[in-house]
ZAMARGU-4260 file (C-alpha; in steps of 0.2 Angstrom, whole numbers, plus 5000, padded with zeros to 4 digits):
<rodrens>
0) 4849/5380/4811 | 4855/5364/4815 | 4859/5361/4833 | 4873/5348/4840 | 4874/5344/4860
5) 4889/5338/4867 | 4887/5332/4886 | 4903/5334/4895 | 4914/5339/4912 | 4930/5349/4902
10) 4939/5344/4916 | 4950/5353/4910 | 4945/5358/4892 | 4960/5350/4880 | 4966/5348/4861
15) 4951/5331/4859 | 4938/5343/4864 | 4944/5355/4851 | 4945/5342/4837 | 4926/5336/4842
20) 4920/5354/4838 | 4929/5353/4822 | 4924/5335/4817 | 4905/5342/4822 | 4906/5357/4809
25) 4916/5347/4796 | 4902/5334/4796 | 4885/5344/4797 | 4893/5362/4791 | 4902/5377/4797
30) 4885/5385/4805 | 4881/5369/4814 | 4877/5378/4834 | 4886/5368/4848 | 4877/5365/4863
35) 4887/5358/4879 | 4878/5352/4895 | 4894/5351/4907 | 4895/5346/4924 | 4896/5365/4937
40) 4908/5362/4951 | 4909/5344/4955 | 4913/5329/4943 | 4904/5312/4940 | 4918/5304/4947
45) 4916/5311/4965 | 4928/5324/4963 | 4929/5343/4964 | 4932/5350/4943 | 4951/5355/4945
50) 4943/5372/4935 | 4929/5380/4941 | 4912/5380/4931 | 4914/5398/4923 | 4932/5397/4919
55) 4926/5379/4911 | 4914/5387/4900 | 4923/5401/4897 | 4935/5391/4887 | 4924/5379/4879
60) 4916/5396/4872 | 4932/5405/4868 | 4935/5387/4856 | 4922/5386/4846 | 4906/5381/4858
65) 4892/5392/4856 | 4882/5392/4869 | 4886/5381/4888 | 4873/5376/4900 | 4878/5366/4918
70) 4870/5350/4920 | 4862/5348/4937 | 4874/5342/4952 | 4860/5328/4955 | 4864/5321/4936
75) 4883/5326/4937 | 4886/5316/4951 | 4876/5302/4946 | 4880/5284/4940 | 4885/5285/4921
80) 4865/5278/4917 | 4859/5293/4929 | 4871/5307/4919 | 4868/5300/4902 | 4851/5300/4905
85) 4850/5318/4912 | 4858/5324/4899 | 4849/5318/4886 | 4832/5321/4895 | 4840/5342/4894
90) 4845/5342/4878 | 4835/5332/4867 | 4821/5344/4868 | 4831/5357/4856 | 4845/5348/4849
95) 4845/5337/4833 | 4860/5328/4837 | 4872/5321/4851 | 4890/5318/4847 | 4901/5312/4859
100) 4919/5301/4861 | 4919/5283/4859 | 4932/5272/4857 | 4924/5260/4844 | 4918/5275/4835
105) 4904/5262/4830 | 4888/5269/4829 | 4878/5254/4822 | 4887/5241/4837 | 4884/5258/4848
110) 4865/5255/4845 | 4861/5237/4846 | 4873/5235/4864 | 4861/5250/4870 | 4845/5239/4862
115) 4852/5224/4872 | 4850/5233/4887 | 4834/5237/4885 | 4829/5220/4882 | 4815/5215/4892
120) 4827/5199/4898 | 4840/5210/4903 | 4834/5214/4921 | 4829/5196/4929 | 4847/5193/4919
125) 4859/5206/4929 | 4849/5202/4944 | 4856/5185/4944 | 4872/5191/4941 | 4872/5203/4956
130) 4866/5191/4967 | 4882/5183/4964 | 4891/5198/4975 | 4900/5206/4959 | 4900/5225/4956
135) 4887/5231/4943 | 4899/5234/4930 | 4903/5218/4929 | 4885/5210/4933 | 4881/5221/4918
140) 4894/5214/4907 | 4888/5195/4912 | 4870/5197/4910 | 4873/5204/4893 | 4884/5189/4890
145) 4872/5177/4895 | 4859/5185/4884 | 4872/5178/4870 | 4872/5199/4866 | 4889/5207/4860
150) 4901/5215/4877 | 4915/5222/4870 | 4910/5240/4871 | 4908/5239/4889 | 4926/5239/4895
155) 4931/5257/4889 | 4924/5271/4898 | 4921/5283/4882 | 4911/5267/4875 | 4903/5263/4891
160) 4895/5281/4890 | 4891/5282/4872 | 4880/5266/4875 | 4872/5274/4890 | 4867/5291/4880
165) 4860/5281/4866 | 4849/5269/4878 | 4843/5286/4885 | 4838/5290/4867 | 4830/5275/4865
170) 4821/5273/4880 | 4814/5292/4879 | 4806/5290/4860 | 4819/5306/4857 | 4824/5310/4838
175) 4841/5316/4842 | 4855/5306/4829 | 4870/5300/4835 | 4888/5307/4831 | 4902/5295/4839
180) 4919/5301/4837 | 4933/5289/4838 | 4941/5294/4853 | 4961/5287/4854 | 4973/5286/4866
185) 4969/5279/4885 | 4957/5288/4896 | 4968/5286/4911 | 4987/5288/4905 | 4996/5298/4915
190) 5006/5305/4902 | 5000/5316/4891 | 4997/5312/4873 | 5002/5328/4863 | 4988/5324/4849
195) 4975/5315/4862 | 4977/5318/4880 | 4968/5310/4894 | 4962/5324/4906 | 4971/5314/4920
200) 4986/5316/4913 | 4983/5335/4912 | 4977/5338/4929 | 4991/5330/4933 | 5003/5342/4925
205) 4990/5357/4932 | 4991/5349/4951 | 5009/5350/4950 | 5014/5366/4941 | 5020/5357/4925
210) 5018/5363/4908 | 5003/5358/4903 | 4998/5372/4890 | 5004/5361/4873 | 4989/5349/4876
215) 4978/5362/4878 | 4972/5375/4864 | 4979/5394/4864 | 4961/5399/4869 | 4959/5387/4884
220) 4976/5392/4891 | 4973/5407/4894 | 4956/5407/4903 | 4965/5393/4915 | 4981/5403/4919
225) 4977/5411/4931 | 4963/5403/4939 | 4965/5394/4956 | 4965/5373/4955 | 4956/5365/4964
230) 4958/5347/4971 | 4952/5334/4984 | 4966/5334/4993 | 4966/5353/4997 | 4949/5351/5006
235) 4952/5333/5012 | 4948/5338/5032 | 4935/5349/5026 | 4927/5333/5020 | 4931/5323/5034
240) 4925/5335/5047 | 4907/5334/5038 | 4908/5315/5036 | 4914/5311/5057 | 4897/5324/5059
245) 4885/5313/5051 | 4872/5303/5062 | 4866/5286/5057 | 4851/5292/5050 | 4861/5304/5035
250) 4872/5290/5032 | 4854/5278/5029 | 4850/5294/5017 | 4863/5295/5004 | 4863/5291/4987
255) 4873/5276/4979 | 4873/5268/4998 | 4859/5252/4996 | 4863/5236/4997 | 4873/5240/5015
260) 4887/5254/5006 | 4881/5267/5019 | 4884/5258/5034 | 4902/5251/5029 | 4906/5268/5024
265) 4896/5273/5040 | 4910/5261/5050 | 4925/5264/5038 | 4920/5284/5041 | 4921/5279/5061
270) 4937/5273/5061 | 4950/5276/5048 | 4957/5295/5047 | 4960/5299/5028 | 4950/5299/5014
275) 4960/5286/5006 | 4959/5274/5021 | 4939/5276/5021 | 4938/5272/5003 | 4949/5258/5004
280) 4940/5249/5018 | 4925/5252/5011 | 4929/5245/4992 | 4923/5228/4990 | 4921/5217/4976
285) 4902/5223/4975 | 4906/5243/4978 | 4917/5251/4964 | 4929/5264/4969 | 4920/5278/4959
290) 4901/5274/4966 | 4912/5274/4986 | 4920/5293/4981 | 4902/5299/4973 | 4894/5293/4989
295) 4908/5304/4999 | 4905/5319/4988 | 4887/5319/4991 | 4888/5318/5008 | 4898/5331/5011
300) 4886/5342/4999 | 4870/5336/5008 | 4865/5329/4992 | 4850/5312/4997 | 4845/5300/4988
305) 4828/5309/4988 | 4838/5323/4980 | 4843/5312/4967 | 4826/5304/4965 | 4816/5319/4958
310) 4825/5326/4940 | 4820/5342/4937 | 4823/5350/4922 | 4831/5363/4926 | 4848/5371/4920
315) 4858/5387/4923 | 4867/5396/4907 | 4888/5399/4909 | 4893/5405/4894 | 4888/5411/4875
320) 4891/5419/4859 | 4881/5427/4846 | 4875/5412/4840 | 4872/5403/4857 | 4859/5418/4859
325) 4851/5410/4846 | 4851/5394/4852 | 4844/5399/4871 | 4829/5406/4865 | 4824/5387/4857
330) 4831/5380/4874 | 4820/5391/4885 | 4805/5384/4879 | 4810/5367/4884 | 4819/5369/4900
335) 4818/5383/4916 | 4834/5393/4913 | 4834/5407/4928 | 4846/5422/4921 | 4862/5425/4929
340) 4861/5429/4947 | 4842/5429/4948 | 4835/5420/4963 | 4823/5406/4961 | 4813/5394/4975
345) 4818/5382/4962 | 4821/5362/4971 | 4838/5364/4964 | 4842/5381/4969 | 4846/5377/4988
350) 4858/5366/4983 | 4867/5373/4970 | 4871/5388/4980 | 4876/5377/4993 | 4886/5364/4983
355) 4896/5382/4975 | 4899/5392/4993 | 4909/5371/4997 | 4917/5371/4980 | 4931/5386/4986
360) 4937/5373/5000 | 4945/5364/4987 | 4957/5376/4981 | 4974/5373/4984 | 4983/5387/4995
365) 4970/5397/5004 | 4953/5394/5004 | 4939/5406/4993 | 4927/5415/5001 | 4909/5404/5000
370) 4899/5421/4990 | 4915/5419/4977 | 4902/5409/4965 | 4888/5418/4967 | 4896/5433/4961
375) 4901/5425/4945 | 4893/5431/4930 | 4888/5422/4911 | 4902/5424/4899 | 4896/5432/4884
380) 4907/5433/4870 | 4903/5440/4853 | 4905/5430/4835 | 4923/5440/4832 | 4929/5433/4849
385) 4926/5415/4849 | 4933/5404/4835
</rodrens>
């Protein structure tokens, strides 16, 4: 049996995801068995999933995945080297291929950009660039310039990922292929596109009450109807009580924060009274928006830097079918897999429970009671109930 991964958030699940399942099975046959590794509670960009985990894989499932695993809050929340890389590290044990969106679509300029980075000048390159004071990204871009190497595939998020997934293939000696799909539309239009919505602008619709169900498939709809949404904003003085709590020492510890990050957000934190207002006296040149917000998140969570030092290999199973069953038998030989509410002195386990008793303060109205996610149960589905 041929076995595809797909590393993801679903955040929310929308009419691209569907299309990818379909491209996958059109390309390597109709019994190809999807595998999704998707962020749990808490996304890579420092934000709390607007749909819980279960509901998440719940509808992946219920559109044609086969089997969903969460990929570790340590990898979700990491940079998009550190998520790429965890992923792959999950997945290529048992998978033979990894598709994911790109908006080249290009898998040959996909694979030498991810070769250039792994070029042994690369590294004495980007640190002359980041000496400069620019922000990685664009140190990144530079160094690779520099190195006379092609940059175009590093100004569009999807791309930006699809390179970083296949230098994680590269650097790891796995034999997982490639799928790019051509992703179109723009990743952050705050409009809906009826054939290829951004997930922004569907949380959008979902945070306001709008009618978001035609850019979702049937199937997805109705496992998010009625479940709560969940934003930032809802939780805002949840996080900012954690953050006005934190000694210099847990500010010193957090991930994301070398180079002097913690101790401007440490001074932003001790002064300014929103979330917004911290980030923005915080935001430099050198610190992105996104690497400021993940920094946030983790804090609130507890989550180090140490924490983020040691990967584990480690997952836990959401959701599956007939098939998936299939599939999580291969998995288990690979990865530590406890079953559905079993206790574990797993490293990860502490946190996970933790990170999922915080995730209910972000639900908009009243808050959900912190044992609401440890009650949550795999979603099994048999073959006649998923597509």
């Amino acid at each position: 049996m041929l076995i595809c991964g797909v590393i993801c958030e679903y955040n929310p699940f929308h009419n691209g995801h569907k299309r990818q399942f379909d491209r996958i099975r059109q390309q390597f046959g109709p019994d190809t068995a999807i595998v999704c590794l998707m962020s749990g509670n808490y996304v890579q960009r420092g934000m709390p999933a607007i749909f819980d985990k279960s509901s998440r894989a719940r509808a992946a499932v219920a559109c044609g995945a086969d089997l969903v695993l969460e990929l570790p809050i340590p990898f979700a929340l990491s940079s998009a080297e550190g998520f790429a890389a965890g992923g792959v590290s999950l997945l290529s044990p048992f998978c033979d291929i990894l598709s994911f969106g790109s908006e080249s679509g290009d898998p040959e300029k996909i694979r030498s950009t991810a070769q250039a980075l792994l070029d042994s000048a690369f590294p004495e390159a980007l640190r002359r660039r980041l000496d400069t004071g620019i922000s990685f990204p664009a140190a990144r871009q530079q160094a690779l310039s520099d190195m006379g190497a092609d940059t175009s595939l590093l100004s569009s998020p999807n791309d930006i990922l699809a390179v970083e997934y296949t230098k994680a293939i590269l650097r790891s000696g796995s034999s997982m292929e490639i799928f790019p799909i051509t992703r179109n539309g723009s990743y952050h239009d705050s409009t809906p596109d009826p054939d290829a919505p951004s997930a922004t602008s569907v949380r959008l619709l979902m945070e306001s009450g709008g009618d978001y169900a035609p850019f979702l498939p049937e199937a997805a709809f109705s496992c998010f109807r009625n479940a709560p949404v969940h934003t930032l904003q809802a939780g805002e003085r949840a996080v900012l009580a954690r953050l006005r709590t934190l000694s210099d020492r847990e500010f010193e510890a957090l991930p994301f924060g070398s180079e002097g990050l913690w101790r401007k957000l440490m001074h932003s934190v001790r002064k300014e009274a929103s979330l917004a207002s911290i980030a923005e006296s915080t935001k430099s040149k050198r610190y992105t928006r996104t690497r400021i917000d993940r920094c946030i998140l983790c804090a609130f969570l507890g989550i180090t830097r140490e924490d983020l030092a040691h990967p584990q290999v480690y997952s836990r199973v959401l959701a599956l079918n007939d098939r998936g069953r299939k599939v999580l038998n291969r998995a288990r030989k690979a990865l530590f897999l406890p079953n559905a509410g079993e206790r574990t002195d797993h490293p990860y386990a502490a946190l996970e429970n933790r990170a999922g008793a915080l995730y209910g303060l972000f639900a908009q109205g009243a808050a959900e009671p912190p044992d609401l996610e440890a009650r949550r149960r795999v979603f099994c589905f048999s073959d006649a109930e998923s597509n």
